[in-house]
N, C-alpha and C positions, 0 to 999 in steps of 0.2 A: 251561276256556276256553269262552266263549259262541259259539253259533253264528251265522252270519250270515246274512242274508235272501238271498232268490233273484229279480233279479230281471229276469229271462229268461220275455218275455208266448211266452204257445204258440204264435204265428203269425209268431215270428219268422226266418222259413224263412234269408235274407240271413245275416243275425247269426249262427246256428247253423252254419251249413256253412260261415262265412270261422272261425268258430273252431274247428272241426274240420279243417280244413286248414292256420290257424295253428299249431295241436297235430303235427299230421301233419310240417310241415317242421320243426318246432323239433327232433322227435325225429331225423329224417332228418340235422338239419344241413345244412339247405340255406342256401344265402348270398344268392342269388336268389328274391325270394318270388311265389310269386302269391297270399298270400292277404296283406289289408290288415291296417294295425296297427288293434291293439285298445284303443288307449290313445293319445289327442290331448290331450298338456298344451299349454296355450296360458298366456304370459306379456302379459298386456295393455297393461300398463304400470306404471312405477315411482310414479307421484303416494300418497300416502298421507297419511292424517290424524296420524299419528304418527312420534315421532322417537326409533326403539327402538335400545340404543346400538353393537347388534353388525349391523345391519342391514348385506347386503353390497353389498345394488343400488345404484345409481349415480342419482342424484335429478336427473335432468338432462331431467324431461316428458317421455320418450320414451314413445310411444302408438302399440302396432302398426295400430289401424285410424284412425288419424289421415294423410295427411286422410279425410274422408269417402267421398270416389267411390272410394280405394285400400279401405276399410273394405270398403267394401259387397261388391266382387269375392273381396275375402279372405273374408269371413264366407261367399260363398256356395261358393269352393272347401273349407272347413271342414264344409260343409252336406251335400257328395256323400260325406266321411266317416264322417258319421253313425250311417248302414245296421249299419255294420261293428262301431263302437264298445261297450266294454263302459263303458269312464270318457272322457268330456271332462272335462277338469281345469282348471277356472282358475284361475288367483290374479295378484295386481297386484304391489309394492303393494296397495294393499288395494281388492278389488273394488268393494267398494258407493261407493268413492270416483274409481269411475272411470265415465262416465255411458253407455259405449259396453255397460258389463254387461249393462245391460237389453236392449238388442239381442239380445243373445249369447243370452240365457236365452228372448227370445220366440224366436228360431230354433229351439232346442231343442226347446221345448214343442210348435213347428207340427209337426216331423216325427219325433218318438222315443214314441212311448209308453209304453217300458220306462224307468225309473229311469236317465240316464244322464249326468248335468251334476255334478260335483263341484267343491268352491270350497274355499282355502286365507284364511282371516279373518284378520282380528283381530280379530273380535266385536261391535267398537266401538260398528257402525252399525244391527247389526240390531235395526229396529224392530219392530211389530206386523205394517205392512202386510206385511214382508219375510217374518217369520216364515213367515205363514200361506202365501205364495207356493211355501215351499222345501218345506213340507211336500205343496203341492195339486200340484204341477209333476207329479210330486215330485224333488224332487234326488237323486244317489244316497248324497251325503255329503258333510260339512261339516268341514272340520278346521278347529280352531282354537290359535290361537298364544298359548299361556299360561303364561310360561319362570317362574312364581314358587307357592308355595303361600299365600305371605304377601302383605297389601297394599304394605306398605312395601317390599320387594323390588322386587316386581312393577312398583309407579310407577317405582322408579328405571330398571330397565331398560325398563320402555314407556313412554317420556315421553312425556305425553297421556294416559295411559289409566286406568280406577281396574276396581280386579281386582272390587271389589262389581257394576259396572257390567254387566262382561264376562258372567261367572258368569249373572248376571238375566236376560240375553240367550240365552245359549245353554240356562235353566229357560223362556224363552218359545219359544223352538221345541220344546223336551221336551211342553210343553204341548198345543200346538199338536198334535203328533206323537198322542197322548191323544185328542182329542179326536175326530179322524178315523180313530181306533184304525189307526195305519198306522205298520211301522216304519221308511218311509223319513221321512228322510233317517236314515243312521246320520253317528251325532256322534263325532267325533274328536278328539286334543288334539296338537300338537305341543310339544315343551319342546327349548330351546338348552340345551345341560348350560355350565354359565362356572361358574370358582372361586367368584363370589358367591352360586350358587343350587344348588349340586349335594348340598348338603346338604339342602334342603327336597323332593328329589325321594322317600321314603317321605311327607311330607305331602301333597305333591301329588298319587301315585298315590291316596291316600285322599279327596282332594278329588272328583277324579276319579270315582272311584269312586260316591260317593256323588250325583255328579250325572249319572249314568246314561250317564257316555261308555262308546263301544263298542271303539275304538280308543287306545292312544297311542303318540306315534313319539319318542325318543330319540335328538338328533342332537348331536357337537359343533361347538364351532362354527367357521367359517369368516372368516377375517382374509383380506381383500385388498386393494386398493388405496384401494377408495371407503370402506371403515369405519375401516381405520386413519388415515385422511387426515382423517376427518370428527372421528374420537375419536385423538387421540395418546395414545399409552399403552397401546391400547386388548389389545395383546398381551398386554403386561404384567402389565396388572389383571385380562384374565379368561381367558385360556388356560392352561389345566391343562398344565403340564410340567412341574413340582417332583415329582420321584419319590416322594416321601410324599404328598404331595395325588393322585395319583395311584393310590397304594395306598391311599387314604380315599376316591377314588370308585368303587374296585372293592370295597373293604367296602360301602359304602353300596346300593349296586345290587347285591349279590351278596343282601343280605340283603331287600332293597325286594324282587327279583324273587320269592325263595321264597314270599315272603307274598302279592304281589298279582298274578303271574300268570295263577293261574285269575279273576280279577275284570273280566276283559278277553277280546276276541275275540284281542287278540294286543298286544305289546306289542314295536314295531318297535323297531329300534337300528339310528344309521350313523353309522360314524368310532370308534367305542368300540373296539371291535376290537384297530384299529392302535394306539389307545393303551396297553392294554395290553399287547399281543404285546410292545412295543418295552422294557418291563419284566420281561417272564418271565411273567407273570400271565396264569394260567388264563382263558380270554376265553368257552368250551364252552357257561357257563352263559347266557351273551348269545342264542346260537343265532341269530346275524347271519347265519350262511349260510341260515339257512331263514325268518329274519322281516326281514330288510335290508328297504331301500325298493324292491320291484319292485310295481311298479304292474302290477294284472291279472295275476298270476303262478299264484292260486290254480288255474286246471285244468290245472297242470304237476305232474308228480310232481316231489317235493323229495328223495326218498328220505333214508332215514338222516342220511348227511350234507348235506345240504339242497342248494343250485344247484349241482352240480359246473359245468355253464353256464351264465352270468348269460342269465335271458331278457329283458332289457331289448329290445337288441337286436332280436328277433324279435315283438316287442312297441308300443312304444313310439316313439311321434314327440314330440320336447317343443319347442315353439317359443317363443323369445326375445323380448323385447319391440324389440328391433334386429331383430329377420327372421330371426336362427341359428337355424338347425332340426339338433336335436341327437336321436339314438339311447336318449338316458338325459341325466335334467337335469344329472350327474356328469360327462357326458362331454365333448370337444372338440365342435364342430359339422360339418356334415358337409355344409353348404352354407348359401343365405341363403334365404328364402320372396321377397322381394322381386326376387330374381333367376332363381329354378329356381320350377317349381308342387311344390308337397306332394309327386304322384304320380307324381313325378320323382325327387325325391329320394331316397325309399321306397328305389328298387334303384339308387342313385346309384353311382358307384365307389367313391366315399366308404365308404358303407353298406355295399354288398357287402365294401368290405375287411376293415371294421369287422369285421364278422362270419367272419371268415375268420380274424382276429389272434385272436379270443377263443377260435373253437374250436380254434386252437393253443397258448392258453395265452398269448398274449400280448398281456397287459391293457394293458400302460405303452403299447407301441407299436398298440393301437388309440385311444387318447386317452382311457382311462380314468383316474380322478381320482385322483393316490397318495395323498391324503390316506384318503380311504375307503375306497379299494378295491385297494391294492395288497397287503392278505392274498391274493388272487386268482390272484397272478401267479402262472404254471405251472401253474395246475391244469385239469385235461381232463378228461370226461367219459370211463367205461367204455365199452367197443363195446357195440355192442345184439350179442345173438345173430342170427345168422341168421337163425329162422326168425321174429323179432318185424320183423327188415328186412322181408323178404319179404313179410308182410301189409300193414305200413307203406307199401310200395311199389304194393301191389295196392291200398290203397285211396286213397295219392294218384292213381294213375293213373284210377280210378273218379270222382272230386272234382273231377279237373280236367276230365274232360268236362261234369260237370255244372254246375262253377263261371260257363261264359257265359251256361245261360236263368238265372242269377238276381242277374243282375249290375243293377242299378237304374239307372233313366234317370239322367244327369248333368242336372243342374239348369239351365234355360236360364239365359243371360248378355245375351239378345237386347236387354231393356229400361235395359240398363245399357251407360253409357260403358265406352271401354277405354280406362281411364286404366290398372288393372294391365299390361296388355300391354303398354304405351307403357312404361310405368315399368320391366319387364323388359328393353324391347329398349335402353333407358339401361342396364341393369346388362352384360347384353349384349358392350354395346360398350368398360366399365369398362377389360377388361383393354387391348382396343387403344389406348386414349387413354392408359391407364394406361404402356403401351408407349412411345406416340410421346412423352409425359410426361420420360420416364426418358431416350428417345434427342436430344431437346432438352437435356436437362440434364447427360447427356454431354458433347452438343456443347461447351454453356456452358462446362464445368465444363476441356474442354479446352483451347478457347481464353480462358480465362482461366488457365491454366498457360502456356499460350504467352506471352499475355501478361505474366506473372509472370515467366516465365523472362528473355525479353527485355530485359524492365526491370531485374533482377537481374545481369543480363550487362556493359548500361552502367552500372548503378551501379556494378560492378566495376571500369569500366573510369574512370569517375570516379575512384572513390577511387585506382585505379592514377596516375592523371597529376596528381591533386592529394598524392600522397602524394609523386611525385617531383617535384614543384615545390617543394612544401615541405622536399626536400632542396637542393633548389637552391639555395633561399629562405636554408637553413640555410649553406650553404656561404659563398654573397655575407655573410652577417651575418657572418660567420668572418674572410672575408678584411677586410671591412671595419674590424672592432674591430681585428684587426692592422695595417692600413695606419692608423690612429690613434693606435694605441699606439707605432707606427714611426715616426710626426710628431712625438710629444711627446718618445720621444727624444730624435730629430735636434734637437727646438726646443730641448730643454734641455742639448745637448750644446754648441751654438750658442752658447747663453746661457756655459754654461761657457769655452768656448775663445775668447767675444766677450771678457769683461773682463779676461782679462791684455794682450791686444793693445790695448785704449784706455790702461791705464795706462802700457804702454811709449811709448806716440804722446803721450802726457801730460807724457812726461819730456821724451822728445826735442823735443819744443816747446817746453817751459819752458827748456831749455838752450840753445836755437836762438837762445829771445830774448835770453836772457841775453849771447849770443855778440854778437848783433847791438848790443844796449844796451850791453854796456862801452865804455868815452874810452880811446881809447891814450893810451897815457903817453906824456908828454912828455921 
C-alpha cells in the first residue's frame, strides 16, 4: 500500500491544535464540540455536461450560491472555516461546469497555504489551463468518476463522455504533477459497481493502475426517485440482487482485491458490505470498516477492527446543494445553511443527538443510511482504560485554555449586503407562517365539513319528501287505474243489461201498434 503525502505547512499553529482536540473529544466521546470539523464538503450544484444513467441528483439548476449577493455571504462564512480544515470537498454535478467554482478555488488559494480544496469530476472538462491551476494552487485531490475499463461500456453509461478523452485528461494533470516535481494533487478514481460493469472492475483496477492513480473508491449504487424516474427500468437492468450475480461479484473482487491492493494508497468500498452479509458471504476481505468513505479519518486509530465509531460525525460538515447540511453525505440532514449559519449547526441538537445515537449503537435512529451502513447497528466502542481517560482529560482541559489566543479573526461582512440575514430571518419565520398556513386550512377544511354536512342533511331531507310524494304519486296512479278499470265495468255492464231492455220495449211497441192498427170485426 503507497504512502501518502503530508500536507500540514509547520506554521500551522490553528490547524494543529483544533485537530488535536478534534482527536482528544473523539476519543473522550463527547457530543458537544469545541474543536471545528475538519472536513467541509460542499455540493454546489446539480448542472452537468453529462447524462450518466444511474446519476441520483435531481437536474432541476439548483445552485447553492445563486443568487449572487446569498453566494457571496456563504462563501465568506465557508471562508472562517478554513483555518480548521484538513479537506474542503467539492463536487457539482460537475464542477468545472458550474462558473461560481472558480470563486470557490480563488478564496481557497487567498487564505490556505497547505493543500486543502478537493474536487469530485468527471474529468470531462479539464483542460491545460485547469490542469496546471490544480497542480500550482495546489489542490489536495482530485477524484474522478470512471464506472468502465472499456470505451464502449463506459460511453453507455456516461452519455456524453468518451473514456480516451477522460484518461488524456487526468495524464495532463500527471503531467503537470512531473513537471513541478510536486505530489499534490493526489488523483483518485471513483467506480458505480451495476451488473453491466462489475465484471471489467480487475481491468479497471489495472487501468488505474497504470495511470498513476493513488486512490480508488468502490460504491454501489444508489436508485431513488430522480434516476429511476429519468431511466425506468433503471433497478432492473443494473442493481445486483440475483443471488448468483452476487456470488460473481464477490468472486470477482475477492480475486481483483488480492492482486491489486498493494498498487494503491487504499482501495475504499461502500454499500458492498450489506450486499454480501445479506447472502452469507464472507465480506472481512473488503475491510469496509477500516477503508469505508470517512473523509479525514486517517489520525484516528482504526484499531484491528477498524471504526468500532464512525468518525464522520466528529468530523464532518457536508452541505447540499438545497442548503441541507448533513454530519456524513450518508446521513439525514440535521438542519438547512440558508436558515441556521454553519457554526450553529456544528452543535445543533440535531448534531448533538446524532452523536449520542451512534455512541449508543444506534445507527438507524441517528439517520444513518440502511443501505450502507446498517452493518453498523449495535456496535460500540470498548471503554478506554482509566488511566488513557485521565491523560485525555488532563490534556483537553490544557487545550481548551489554550484554544481562545488562537482562534482567528472571523472575516469582516462590513462591505457586503445582508441579503443572507434577511433570507435567514424568512426561514425564521417558515415554521410560524407555516403554522398560521395549516391553522387557515383547518379552519377551511372545517367549515367546508360543515358546509358538506349541511347540504347532505337537506339533500336527505329532499330525497326524504320526494321519496314520499312519489308514494303518494304511486298510490293516486293506483286508485286511479282502479277507478277506470271500475268505469269500464259499470260501462260494459250497462252495455249488457241496456240490450235486453230495448228488445222488450221493441216488442211491447210492435204489439201496442198492432193493438192499435187492427178493424174490429164487424
Amino acid at each position: 500500500m503507497r504512502a501518502s503525502p503530508n500536507p500540514v505547512q509547520p506554521d500551522d499553529a490553528v490547524y494543529r491544535e483544533n485537530l488535536r482536540l478534534n482527536q482528544v473529544e473523539y476519543y473522550l466521546e463527547h457530543i458537544h464540540l469545541l474543536s471545528q470539523p475538519r472536513c467541509l464538503g460542499i455540493v454546489l450544484g446539480n448542472a452537468c455536461n453529462l447524462r450518466c444513467v444511474h446519476c441520483y441528483q435531481a437536474k432541476n439548476s439548483d445552485n447553492l450560491l445563486r443568487p449572487a449577493a446569498i453566494g457571496r455571504e456563504l462563501r465568506r462564512e465557508f471562508m472562517a472555516m478554513y483555518p480548521y480544515l484538513d479537506t474542503l470537498r467539492i463536487q457539482g454535478g460537475e464542477v468545472f461546469a458550474i462558473p461560481e467554482f472558480q470563486d470557490l478555488v480563488d478564496d481557497v488559494a487567498s487564505v490556505a497555504a497547505r493543500p486543502l480544496l478537493s474536487i469530485s469530476t468527471n474529468g470531462t472538462l479539464i483542460d491545460d489551463v485547469w490542469a496546471e491551476r490544480m497542480v500550482r494552487t495546489p489542490f489536495r485531490a482530485v477524484t474522478v468518476s470512471i464506472d468502465a475499463a472499456h470505451a464502449n461500456t463506459f460511453a453507455r453509461l456516461r452519455r456524453g463522455a468518451d473514456l480516451a478523452t477522460v484518461l488524456a485528461n487526468v495524464a495532463r494533470v500527471q503531467e503537470w504533477k512531473r513537471r513541478l516535481e510536486t505530489a499534490w494533487p493526489t488523483l483518485n478514481s471513483f467506480f458505480v459497481i451495476l451488473r453491466s460493469n462489475f465484471r471489467e472492475i480487475p481491468d479497471y483496477l489495472e487501468l488505474m493502475s497504470e495511470l498513476g492513480i493513488d486512490e480508488v473508491a468502490l460504491q454501489t449504487m444508489e436508485v431513488n426517485r430522480e434516476n429511476s424516474s429519468r431511466e425506468p427500468g433503471l433497478e432492473q437492468r443494473e442493481a445486483i440482487l440475483d443471488p448468483a450475480e452476487v456470488q460473481e461479484v464477490h468472486s470477482v473482487l475477492k480475486s481483483a482485491f488480492a492482486r491489486y491492493r498493494g498498487a494503491f494508497q487504499m482501495i475504499r468500498v461502500s454499500g458492498v458490505r450489506v450486499l454480501f452479509d445479506a447472502q452469507g458471504l464472507d465480506s472481512s476481505f473488503l475491510e469496509e470498516e477500516q477503508c469505508g468513505l470517512y473523509p479525514e479519518s486517517g489520525v484516528f486509530d482504526r484499531g484491528r477492527d477498524g471504526f468500532a465509531l464512525c468518525p464522520n460525525p466528529w468530523t464532518t460538515l457536508f452541505v447540499a446543494e438545497n442548503g441541507n447540511v448533513h454530519l456524513c453525505f450518508l446521513s439525514e440532514p440535521i438542519g438547512n445553511l440558508y436558515e441556521t449559519p454553519l457554526s450553529r449547526l456544528w452543535n445543533s441538537p440535531a448534531a448533538v443527538a446524532k452523536r449520542s445515537d451512534i455512541i449508543a449503537g444506534r445507527y438507524a435512529a441517528s439517520g444513518c443510511s440502511q443501505r450502507w451502513c446498517s452493518w453498523r447497528e449495535g456496535n460500540r466502542r470498548a471503554p478506554s482504560d482509566g488511566k488513557r481517560i485521565r491523560q485525555l482529560l488532563a490534556e483537553f482541559g490544557e487545550m481548551r485554555r489554550r484554544a481562545a489566543s488562537l482562534l482567528p479573526d472571523a472575516p469582516s461582512t462590513a462591505r457586503y449586503p445582508s441579503a443572507l440575514p434577511a433570507l435567514r430571518r424568512l426561514f425564521t419565520s417558515k415554521d410560524r407562517r407555516i403554522a398560521e398556513l395549516e391553522c387557515l386550512f383547518r379552519q377551511l377544511c372545517d367549515t367546508n365539513t360543515a358546509i358538506h354536512e349541511n347540504g347532505r342533511r337537506y339533500i336527505d331531507e329532499l330525497e326524504q319528501r320526494i321519496e314520499a310524494l312519489q308514494t303518494h304519486a304511486n298510490h293516486l296512479e293506483a286508485k286511479t287505474e282502479k277507478a277506470v278499470a271500475d268505469f269500464h265495468a259499470i260501462q260494459d255492464e250497462f252495455q249488457r243489461l241496456r240490450r235486453p231492455l230495448s228488445m222488450r220495449a221493441a216488442h211491447q211497441m210492435v204489439a201496442l201498434w198492432a193493438r192499435m192498427t187492427r178493424q174490429p170485426k164487424r
